[in-house]
N, C-alpha and C positions, 0 to 999 in steps of 0.2 A: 493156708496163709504163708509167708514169706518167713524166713528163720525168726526166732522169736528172741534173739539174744539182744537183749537191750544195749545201743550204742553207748560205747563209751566214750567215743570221740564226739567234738563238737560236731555242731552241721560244717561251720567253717574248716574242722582240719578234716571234715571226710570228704568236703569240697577240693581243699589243697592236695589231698592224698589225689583223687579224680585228674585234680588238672596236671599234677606229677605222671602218673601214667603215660595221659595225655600229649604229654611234651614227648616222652618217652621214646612215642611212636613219632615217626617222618611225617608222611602225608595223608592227607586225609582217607584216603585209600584204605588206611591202616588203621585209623582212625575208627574208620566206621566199621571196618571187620570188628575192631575192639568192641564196638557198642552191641553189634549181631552175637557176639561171644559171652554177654554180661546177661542177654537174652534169653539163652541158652539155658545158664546157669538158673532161670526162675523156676521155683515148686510148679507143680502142675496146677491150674484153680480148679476149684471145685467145680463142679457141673452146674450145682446146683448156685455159685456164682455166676454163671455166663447167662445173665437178664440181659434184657433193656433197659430196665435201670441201671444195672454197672457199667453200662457201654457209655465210653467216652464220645458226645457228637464232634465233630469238626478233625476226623482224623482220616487221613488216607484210607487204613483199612481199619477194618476191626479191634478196637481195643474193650477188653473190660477192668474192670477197677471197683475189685471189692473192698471195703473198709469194716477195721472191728477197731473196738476198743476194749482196754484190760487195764483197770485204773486208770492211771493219766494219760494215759500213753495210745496213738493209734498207729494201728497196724493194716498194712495196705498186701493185697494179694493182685496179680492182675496176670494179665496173658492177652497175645493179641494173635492174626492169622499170618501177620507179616513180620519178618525175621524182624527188620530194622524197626519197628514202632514195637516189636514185642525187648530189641534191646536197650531202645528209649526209654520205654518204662521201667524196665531194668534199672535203670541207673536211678533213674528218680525214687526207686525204693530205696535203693542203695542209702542213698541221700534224704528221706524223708521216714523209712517205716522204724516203728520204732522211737519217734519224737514225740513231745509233747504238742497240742495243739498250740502255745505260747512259742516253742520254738521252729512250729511251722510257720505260720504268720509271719515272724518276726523277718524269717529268713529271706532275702531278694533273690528270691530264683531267677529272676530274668539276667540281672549280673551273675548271679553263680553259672548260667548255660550262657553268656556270653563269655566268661571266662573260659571255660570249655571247648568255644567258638562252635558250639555244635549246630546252632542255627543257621549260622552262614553256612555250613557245611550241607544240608538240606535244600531239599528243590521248597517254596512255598509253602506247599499243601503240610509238608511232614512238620515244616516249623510251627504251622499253624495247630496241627494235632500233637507236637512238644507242648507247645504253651494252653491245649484245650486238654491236655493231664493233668499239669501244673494246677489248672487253674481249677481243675475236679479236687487236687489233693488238696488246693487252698480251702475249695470248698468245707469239705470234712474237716479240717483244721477249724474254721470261724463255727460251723455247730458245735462242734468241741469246747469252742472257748463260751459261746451261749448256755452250753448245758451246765458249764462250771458256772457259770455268773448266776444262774437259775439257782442250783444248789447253794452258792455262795447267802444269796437273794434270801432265801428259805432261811438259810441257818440263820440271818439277824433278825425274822421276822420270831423265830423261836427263844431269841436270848432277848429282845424286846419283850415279848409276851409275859417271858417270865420274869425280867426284872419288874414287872408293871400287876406279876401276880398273874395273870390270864394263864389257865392251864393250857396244856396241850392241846390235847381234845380239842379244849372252845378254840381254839387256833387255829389248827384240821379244819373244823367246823366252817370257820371264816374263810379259810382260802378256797376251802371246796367251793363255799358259795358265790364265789370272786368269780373262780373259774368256769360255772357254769354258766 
């Protein structure tokens, strides 16, 4: 997986810090070495992450996109065959591993990579496999936020039960049979 040090910065100033860089360099030229360079920098994935299920559809080349979670928090590993889409995703780590599911959702990636301007910078297809990442990391972010609301869901079914007296067990009992 991808370094495991929980961000301290917001989404928005590890956005501003990006688009600082960004300005940093001239032209896009530069630009987009910048992004092949952030590419570079990713852990190796596992082997045993390179599915078809982690593979991103609608991108140029090859991408995968493993996800973990560890408390609240998810954590994204990925790697691709092409420099530039293995820098893209680079960055969207940068930018998302590490967050909670609440402050992925929340966040507008499509202004945060327009601010970037990195789409425009992109032939079509690459912008199309930008926003077919994006839209994998959004994915695991909304089960995220599902699996909370489940647990959440649980726990008032158990502070219910007991202020009404119904033990545990007979609770268990109920839901199993709900869910069957």
């Amino acid at each position: 997986m991808t370094d495991r040090a929980t961000p301290t910065d917001t989404l928005d100033q590890t956005l501003a810090d990006l688009a600082e860089d960004f300005d940093l360099l001239g032209d896009w030229e530069q630009r987009i070495e910048y992004v092949i360079e952030l590419g570079k920098g990713l852990a190796p994935l596992d082997a045993a992450d390179r599915t078809e299920a982690n593979k991103v559809p609608g991108c140029a080349a090859q991408v995968w996109l493993a996800v973990s979670r560890d408390g609240d928090r998810l954590w994204f590993a990925a790697d691709s065959d092409s420099a530039l889409s293995k820098g893209n995703i680079a960055l969207l780590l940068k930018l998302y591993s590490g967050r909670t599911p609440q402050e992925i959702v929340a966040f507008d990636a499509r202004a945060a990579l327009d601010r970037l301007g990195l789409p425009s910078a992109l032939t079509r297809q690459r912008a199309n496999g930008l926003n077919s990442m994006v839209g994998r990391i959004r994915e695991a972010a909304t089960a995220g936020l599902a699996t909370i609301d489940s647990r959440r869901s649980i726990g008032r079914m158990f502070q219910v039960a007991h202020d009404f007296g119904v033990g545990a067990a007979r609770l268990g009992d109920l839901i199993a049979s709900r869910m069957s």
